[in-house]
VOZA-582549 format. One line per 3 residues: number of its first residue (from 0); for each residue x, z, y of C-alpha. Coordinates in Angstrom, 1 decimal, always signed. Each point is the difference from the previous one (the first is absolute). Layout:
BEGIN
NUM> X:Z:Y | ...
END
This chain:
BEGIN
0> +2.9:+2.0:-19.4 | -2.7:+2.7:-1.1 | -3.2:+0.1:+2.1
3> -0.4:+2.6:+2.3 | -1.4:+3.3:-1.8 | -3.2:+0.7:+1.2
6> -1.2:+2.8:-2.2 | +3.0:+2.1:+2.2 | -1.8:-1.4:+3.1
9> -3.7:+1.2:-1.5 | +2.1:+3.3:-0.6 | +0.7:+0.4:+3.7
12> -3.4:-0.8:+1.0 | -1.4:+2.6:-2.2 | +2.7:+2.5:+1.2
15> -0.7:-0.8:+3.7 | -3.8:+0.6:-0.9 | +0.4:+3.6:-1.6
18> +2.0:+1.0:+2.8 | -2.7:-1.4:+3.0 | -2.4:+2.2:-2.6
21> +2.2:+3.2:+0.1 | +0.5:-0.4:+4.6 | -3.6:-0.6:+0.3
24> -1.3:-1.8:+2.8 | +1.1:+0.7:+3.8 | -2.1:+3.0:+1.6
27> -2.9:-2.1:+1.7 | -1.1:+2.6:+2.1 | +2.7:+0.0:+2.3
30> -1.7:-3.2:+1.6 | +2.3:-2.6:+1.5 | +0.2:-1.1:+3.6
33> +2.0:-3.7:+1.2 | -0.2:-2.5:+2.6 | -2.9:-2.7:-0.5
36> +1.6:-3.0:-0.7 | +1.9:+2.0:-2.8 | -3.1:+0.6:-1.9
39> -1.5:-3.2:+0.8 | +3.3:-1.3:-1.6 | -0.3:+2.6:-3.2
42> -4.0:-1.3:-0.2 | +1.1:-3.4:-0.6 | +3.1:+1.1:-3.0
45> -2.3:+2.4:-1.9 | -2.3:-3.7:-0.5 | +3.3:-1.4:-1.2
48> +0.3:+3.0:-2.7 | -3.0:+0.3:-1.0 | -1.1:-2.5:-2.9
51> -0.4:+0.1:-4.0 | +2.9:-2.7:-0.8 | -2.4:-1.4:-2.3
54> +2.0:-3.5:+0.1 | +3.4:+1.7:-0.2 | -0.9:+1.7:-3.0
57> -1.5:-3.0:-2.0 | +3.2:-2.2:+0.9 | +2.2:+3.0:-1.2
60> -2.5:+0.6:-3.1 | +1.0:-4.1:-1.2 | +3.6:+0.7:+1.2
63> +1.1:+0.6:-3.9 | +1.3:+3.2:+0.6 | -2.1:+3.5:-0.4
66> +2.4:+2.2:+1.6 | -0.4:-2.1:+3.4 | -3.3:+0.1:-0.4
69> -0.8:+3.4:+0.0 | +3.1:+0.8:+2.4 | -2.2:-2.5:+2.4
72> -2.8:+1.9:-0.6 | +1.7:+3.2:+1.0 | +1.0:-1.7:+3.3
75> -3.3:-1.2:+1.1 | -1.3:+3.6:-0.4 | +3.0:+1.4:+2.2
78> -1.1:-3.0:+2.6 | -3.5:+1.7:-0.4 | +0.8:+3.1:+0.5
81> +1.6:-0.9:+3.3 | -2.8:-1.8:+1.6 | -1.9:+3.9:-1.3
84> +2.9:+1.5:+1.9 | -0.8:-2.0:+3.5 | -3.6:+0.3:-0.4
87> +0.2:+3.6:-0.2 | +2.5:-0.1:+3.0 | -2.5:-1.8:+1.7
90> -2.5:+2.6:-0.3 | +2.2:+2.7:+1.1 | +0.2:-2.0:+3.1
93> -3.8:-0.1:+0.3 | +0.2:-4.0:-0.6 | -1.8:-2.1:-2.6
96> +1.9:-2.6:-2.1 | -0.4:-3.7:+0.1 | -2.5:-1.9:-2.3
99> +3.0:-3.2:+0.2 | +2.1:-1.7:+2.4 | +0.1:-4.0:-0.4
102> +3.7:-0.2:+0.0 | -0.1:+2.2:-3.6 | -3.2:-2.2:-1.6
105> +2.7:-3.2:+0.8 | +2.8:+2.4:-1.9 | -1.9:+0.6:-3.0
108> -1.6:-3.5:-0.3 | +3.6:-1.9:+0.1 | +1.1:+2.3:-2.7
111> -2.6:-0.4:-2.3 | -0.1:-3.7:+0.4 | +3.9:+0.3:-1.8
114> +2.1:+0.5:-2.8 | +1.3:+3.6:-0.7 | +3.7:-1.0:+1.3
117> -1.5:-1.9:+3.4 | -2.1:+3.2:+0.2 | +2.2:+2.9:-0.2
120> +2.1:-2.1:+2.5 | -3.0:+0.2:+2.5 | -0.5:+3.4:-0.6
123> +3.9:+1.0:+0.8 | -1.1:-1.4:+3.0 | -2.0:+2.8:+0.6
126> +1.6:+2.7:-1.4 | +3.6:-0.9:+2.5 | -2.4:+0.1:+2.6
129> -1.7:+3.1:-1.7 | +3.0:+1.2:+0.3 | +1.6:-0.4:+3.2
132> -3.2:+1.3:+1.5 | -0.6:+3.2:-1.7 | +3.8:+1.3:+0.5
135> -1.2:-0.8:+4.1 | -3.5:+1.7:-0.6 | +2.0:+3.2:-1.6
138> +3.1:+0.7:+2.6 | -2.0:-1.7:+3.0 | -2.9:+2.8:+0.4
141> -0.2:+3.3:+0.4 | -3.2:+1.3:-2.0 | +1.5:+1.8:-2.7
144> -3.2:-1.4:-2.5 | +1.0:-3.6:+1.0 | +3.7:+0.4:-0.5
147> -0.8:+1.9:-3.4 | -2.5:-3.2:-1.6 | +2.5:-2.7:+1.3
150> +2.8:+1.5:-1.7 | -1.8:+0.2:-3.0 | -1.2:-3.5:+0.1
153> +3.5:-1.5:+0.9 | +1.8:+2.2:-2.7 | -2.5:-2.1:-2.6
156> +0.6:-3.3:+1.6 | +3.7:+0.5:-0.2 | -0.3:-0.1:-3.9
159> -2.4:-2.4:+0.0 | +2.3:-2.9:+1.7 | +2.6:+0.5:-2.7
162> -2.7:+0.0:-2.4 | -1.2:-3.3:+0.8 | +3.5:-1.6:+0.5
165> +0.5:+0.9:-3.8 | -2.9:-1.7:-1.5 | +1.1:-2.8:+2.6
168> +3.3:-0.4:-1.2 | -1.3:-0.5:-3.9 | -2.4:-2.4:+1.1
171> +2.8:-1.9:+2.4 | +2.2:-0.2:-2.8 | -2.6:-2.3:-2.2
174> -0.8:-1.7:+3.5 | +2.1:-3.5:+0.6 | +3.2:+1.0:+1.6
177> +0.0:-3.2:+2.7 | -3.4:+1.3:+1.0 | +0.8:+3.7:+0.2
180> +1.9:+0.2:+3.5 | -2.4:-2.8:+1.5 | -3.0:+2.3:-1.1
183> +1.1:+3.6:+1.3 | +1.1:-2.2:+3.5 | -3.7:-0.8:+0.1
186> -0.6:+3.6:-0.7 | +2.4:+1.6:+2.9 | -1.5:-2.5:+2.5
189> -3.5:+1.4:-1.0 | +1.0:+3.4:-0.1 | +1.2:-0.7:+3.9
192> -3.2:-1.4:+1.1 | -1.7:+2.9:-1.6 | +2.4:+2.4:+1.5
195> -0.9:-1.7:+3.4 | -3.7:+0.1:-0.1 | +0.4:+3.9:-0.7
198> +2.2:+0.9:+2.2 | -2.2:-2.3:+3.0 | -2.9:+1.7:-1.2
201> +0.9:+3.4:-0.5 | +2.0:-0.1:+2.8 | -1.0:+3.2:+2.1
204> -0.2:+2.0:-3.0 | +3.5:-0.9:-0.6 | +1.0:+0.4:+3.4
207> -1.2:+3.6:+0.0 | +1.8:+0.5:-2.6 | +3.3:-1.0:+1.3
210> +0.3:-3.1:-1.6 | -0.1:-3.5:+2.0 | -1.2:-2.9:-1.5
213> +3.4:-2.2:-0.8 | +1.5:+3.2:-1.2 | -3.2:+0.5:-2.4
216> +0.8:-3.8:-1.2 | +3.9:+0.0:+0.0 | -0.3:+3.1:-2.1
219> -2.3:-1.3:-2.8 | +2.0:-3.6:-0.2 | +3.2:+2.3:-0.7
222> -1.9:+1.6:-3.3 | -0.5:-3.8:-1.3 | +3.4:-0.9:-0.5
225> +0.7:+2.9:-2.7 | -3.5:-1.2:-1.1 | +1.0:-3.2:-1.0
228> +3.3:+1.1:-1.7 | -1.4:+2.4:-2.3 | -2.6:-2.7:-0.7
231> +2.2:-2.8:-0.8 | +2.6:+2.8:-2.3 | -1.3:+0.4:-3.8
234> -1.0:+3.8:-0.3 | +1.8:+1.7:-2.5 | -1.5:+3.5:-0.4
237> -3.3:+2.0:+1.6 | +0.1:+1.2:+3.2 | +3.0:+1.7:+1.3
240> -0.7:+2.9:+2.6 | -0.5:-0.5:+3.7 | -0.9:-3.9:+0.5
243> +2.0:-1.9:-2.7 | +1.7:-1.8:+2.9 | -3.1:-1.5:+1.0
246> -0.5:+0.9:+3.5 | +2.5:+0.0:+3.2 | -0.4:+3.6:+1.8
249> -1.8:-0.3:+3.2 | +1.1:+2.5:+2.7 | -2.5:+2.5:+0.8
252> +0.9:+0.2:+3.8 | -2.1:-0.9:+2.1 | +0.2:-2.9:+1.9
255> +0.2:-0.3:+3.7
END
């Protein structure tokens, strides 16, 4: 088995970056216009993206491997960039950002209380819900400044899933294997309680958006199943292009 090649993923991230540098940012002075609870709902996500992955970047820095290290570093800066990207959004709304939300202080303290493995688990917690709700946020409004940021956001988070289901899969295939299917059991029941608590509280946001809670729910459970198989199957080569078979596709219908 050879480990999955990370200086082709660090490729892609630089790629991705010269290209974001060539488009430019989204013309602010359009403003942006949406329904309350929307904002309220987009407040409370740009806390989520916004932080320096200090304890990420240390666990990947004793990891053993360079080329996942600075690849890491290249993905916390993309996570960076889109909590810039909501703020700014914000303010063409004419609304302020959030100084934190509770529910993301608990996030960040449970993954820096854990291994790199138990905490890239947690954090593909947030990036299925990432992205479930940003593919809503894009085709369920119609400011044109809104759709544009959310499409750039989820077009990141779809490389990012596959990008942590690779390092995953290396560090599954040193994990015990009795302990391997017990462990990402634990991690789908989490990811559904999480899933739950969002889609409760973000619930008129989503709404408004067209999407009702269970179908919110039922459609990030169906990415975990793909999850877990390219997990538990020994990478053999970088990143293919698309999602390297790491994520279900989610219609983009609206629900009713």
């Amino acid at each position: 088995m050879r480990r999955s090649d990370f200086a082709e993923w660090t490729r892609r991230f630089e790629e991705e970056g010269e290209r974001r540098t060539a488009l430019g940012d989204p013309d602010w002075r359009r403003g942006a216009t949406g329904h309350p609870a929307v904002w309220a709902s987009v407040q409370r996500f740009q806390v989520g993206e916004d932080g320096d992955g200090a304890g990420l970047l240390a666990k990947a820095g004793r990891a053993g491997d360079p080329d996942y290290a600075r690849a890491a570093r290249l993905f916390v800066a993309e996570e960076q960039n889109h909590a810039r990207l909501l703020a700014r959004l914000l303010a063409s709304a004419g609304l302020p950002t959030l100084a934190g939300h509770w529910s993301d202080a608990v996030f960040v303290r449970l993954r820096r209380l854990l291994g790199l493995r138990l905490e890239l688990l947690v954090l593909m917690v947030a990036e299925l819900i990432a992205l479930r709700y940003y593919r809503a946020l894009r085709d369920g409004t119609t400011d044109p400044l809104t759709t544009e940021v959310a499409a750039r956001v989820l077009a990141d988070e779809e490389r990012h899933i596959p990008f942590h289901c690779a390092r995953l899969s290396d560090s599954f295939a040193e994990f015990p294997r009795p302990l391997r299917h017990p462990l990402l059991l634990l991690w789908r029941l989490l990811l559904l309680t999480t899933s739950l608590f969002v889609a409760l509280d973000h619930g008129r946001a989503l709404h408004t958006l067209g999407v009702g809670r269970a179908r919110f729910t039922a459609d990030v459970m169906a990415t975990a199943g793909t999850a877990v198989t390219a997990i538990l199957t020994p990478t053999t080569d970088g990143p293919a292009q698309g999602d390297g078979g790491c994520l279900t596709p989610v219609s983009d219908k609206p629900a009713a």
